[in-house]
C-alpha positions, 0 to 999 in steps of 0.5 A, spaced: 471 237 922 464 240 920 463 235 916 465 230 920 460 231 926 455 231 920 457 224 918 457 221 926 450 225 928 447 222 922 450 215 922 448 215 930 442 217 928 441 210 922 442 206 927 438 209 932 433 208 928 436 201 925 436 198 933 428 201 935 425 198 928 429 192 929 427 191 936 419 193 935 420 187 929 424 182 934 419 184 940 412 182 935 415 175 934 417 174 941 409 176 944 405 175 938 409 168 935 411 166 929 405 168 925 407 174 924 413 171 920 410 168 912 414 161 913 409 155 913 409 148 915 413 147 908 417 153 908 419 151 915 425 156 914 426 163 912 430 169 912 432 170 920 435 163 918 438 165 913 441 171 918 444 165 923 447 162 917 450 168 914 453 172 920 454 165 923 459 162 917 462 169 917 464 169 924 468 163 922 471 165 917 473 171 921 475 166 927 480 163 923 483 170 920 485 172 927 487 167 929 492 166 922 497 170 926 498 167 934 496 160 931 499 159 925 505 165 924 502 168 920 505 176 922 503 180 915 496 180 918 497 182 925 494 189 923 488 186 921 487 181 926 484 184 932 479 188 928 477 180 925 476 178 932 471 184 934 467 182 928 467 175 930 465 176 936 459 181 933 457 177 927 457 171 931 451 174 937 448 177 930 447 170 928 445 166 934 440 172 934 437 170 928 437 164 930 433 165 937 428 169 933 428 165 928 425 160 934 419 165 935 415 165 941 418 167 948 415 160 951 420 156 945 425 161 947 425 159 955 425 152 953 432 152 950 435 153 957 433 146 958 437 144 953 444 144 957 440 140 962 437 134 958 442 132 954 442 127 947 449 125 945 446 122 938 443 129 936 446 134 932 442 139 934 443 138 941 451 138 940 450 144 935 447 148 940 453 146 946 459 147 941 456 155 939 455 157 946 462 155 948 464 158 941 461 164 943 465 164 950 472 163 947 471 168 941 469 173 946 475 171 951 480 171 945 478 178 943 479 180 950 487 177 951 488 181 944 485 187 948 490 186 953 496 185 949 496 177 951 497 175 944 503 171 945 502 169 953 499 162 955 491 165 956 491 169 948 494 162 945 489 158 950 484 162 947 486 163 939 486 155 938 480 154 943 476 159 939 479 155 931 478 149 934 471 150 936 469 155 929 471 148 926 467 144 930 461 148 930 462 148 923 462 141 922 455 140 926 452 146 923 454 141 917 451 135 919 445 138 921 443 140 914 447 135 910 444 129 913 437 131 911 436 125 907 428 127 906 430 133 902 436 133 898 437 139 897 440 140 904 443 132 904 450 130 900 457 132 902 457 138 897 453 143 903 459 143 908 464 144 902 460 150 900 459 152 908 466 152 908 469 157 901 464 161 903 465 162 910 472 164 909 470 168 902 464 172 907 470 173 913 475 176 908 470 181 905 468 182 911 475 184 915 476 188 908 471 192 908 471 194 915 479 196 914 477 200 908 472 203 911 477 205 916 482 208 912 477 213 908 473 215 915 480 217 919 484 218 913 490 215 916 495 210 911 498 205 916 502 202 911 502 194 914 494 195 914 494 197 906 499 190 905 495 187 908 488 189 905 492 187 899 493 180 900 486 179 903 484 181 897 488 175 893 486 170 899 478 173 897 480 172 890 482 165 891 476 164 895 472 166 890 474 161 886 474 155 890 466 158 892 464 158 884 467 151 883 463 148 888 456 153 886 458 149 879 459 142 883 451 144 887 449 145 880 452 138 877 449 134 882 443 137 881 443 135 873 446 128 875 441 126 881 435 126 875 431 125 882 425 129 884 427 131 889 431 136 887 426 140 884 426 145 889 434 147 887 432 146 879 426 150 880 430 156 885 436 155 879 432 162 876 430 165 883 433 172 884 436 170 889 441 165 885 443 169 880 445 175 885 449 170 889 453 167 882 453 174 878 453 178 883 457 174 890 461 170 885 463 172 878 464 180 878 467 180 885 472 174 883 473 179 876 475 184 879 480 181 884 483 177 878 487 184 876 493 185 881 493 192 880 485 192 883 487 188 888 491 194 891 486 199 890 481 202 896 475 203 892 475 196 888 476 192 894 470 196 897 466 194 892 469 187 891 467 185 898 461 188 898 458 184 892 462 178 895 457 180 902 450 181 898 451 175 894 454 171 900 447 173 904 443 171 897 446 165 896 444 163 904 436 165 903 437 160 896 440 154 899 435 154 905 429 155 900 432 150 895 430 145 900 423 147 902 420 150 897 418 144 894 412 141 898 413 133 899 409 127 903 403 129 905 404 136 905 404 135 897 396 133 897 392 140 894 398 143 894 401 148 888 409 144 885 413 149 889 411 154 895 412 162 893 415 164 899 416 172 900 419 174 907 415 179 911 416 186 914 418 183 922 423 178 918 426 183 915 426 187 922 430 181 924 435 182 920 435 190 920 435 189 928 441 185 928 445 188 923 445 194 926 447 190 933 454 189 928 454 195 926 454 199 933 458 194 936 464 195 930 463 202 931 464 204 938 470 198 938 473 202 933 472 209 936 474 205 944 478 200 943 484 201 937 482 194 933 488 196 929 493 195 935 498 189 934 504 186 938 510 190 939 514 184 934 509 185 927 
């Protein structure tokens, strides 16, 4: 029992700590601007995107994890499937944080209201926008009919399918927004959605595994249906992996088959760390290590399966967007180096620290609060 307190006053204490720094980081860059960020005019995106894309495809991935029981039948996840939800909703404000802060100062903040009001129907960005505000409401609204014990009812439906529908869609937009890029063809081609979509659902999956892991180590508790379920989320993550790695090799291909300049920036982000992370780390030991059937059933390979899997999907999100942007290209070219050495700065990073922490305290106290691992009486 001792020990227990110990580990909560510490872990209250990270992040306590992990929240002040991230809101002094978050606070620089609304008052101060972008010039505290160490993007330029040709890295135009850094690390807080990199968050938006990373929480933000998670908590797709997470979506359609809590919506496989209500939507699709599938009651071998019903333990899971609320904790999913609640991670949804958490990951999903975290990246549209990133998003916002990624926009800088407060002036350009303001500016998004008028978004709703002045709208452009051939936009992406603008349809982009809308779709995730509307997202974020169902997400929420779906976790609150689960909460309620509506899983089954006309409301808990209403919200499962609206939530999937609209992470799809969401999804979609966030795509074209990038894929249709023609100047920098390290965002443009069919390959970036394909590549959004296996590593969507292979974050969402480390994510609930993780979580559901954690859980049982902290409360010591042996829900017998949770561990099978753990267990085919291990096997789904596997399969996940495995589809992430072809369509890394199929980015790789095209890179080497396009023969254009304009894909040296991916050639030359080919020997970052940032890549290699992702492909060894996020991609080749996890997939490993869950290609054992005995290791898929194990507490403490599914822990560092999803963690690798989390790390590297968070690297591969910082080297796709710079694959695209580290390489000066027009006008910005004149007196320029070949490629633009990017590192992020101390309040980018409190960026990420500040909406880390939001998950993790969200995730927290739902834990403690609201029973993430209740399901319908017929699981």
């Amino acid at each position: 029992m001792a020990a227990s307190k110990t580990f909560t006053r510490a872990w209250t204490l990270l992040l306590i700590l992990g929240l002040a720094l991230g809101l002094f980081a978050a606070l620089t860059s609304i008052f101060a601007g972008l010039g505290v960020y160490n993007t330029r005019n040709v890295v135009f995106w850094g690390l807080p995107m990199a968050g938006y894309l990373f929480f933000g495809l998670t908590a797709a991935g997470l979506t359609l994890l809590s919506s496989l029981p209500t939507v699709f039948g599938a009651k071998h996840l019903y333990p899971v499937a609320k904790r999913a939800a609640l991670l949804a909703f958490a990951t999903l404000l975290a990246g549209l944080m990133c998003k916002g802060l990624d926009l800088g100062p407060i002036s350009t903040l303001t500016n998004l209201i008028w978004i709703a009001f002045s709208p452009n129907l051939t936009s992406p960005i603008w349809w982009m926008t809308i779709l995730y505000a509307f997202y974020f409401a169902f997400v929420a609204f779906k976790f609150l009919t689960m909460h309620q014990g509506k899983w089954h009812r006309v409301e808990g439906v209403f919200a499962a399918i609206g939530a999937l529908l609209l992470s799809f869609f969401s999804y979609l937009s966030l795509s074209v927004v990038f894929g249709t890029v023609q100047a920098r063809l390290g965002f443009f081609g069919f390959t970036l959605g394909l590549y959004f979509l296996v590593t969507a659902f292979a974050s969402g999956l480390a994510a609930l595994l993780l979580s559901s892991v954690i859980n049982d180590w902290l409360k010591g508790s042996k829900n017998e249906q949770e561990i099978r379920a753990r267990s085919d989320l291990s096997l789904y993550l596997g399969i996940s992996l495995g589809a992430t790695l072809v369509v890394f090799l199929l980015r790789i291909i095209r890179a080497f088959a396009a023969q254009t300049e304009q894909m040296a920036g991916f050639m030359h982000m080919m020997g970052s760390l940032s890549f290699n992370v992702e492909l060894i780390a996020g991609i080749l030991v996890p997939l490993g290590i869950l290609a054992f059937a005995a290791l898929r059933k194990n507490a403490a390979a599914q822990f560092a399966a999803a963690v690798l899997v989390l790390i590297g999907m968070f690297a591969g999100r910082f080297e796709q967007l710079l694959s695209g942007n580290v390489q000066p290209m027009g006008v910005q070219a004149e007196g320029a180096p070949e490629f633009i050495h990017y590192v992020p700065s101390i309040y980018e990073w409190g960026i990420i620290l500040l909406v880390l922490s939001i998950v993790l305290t969200i995730y927290t106290l739902a834990e403690r609060y609201l029973d993430l691992g209740a399901a319908p009486e017929e699981a």
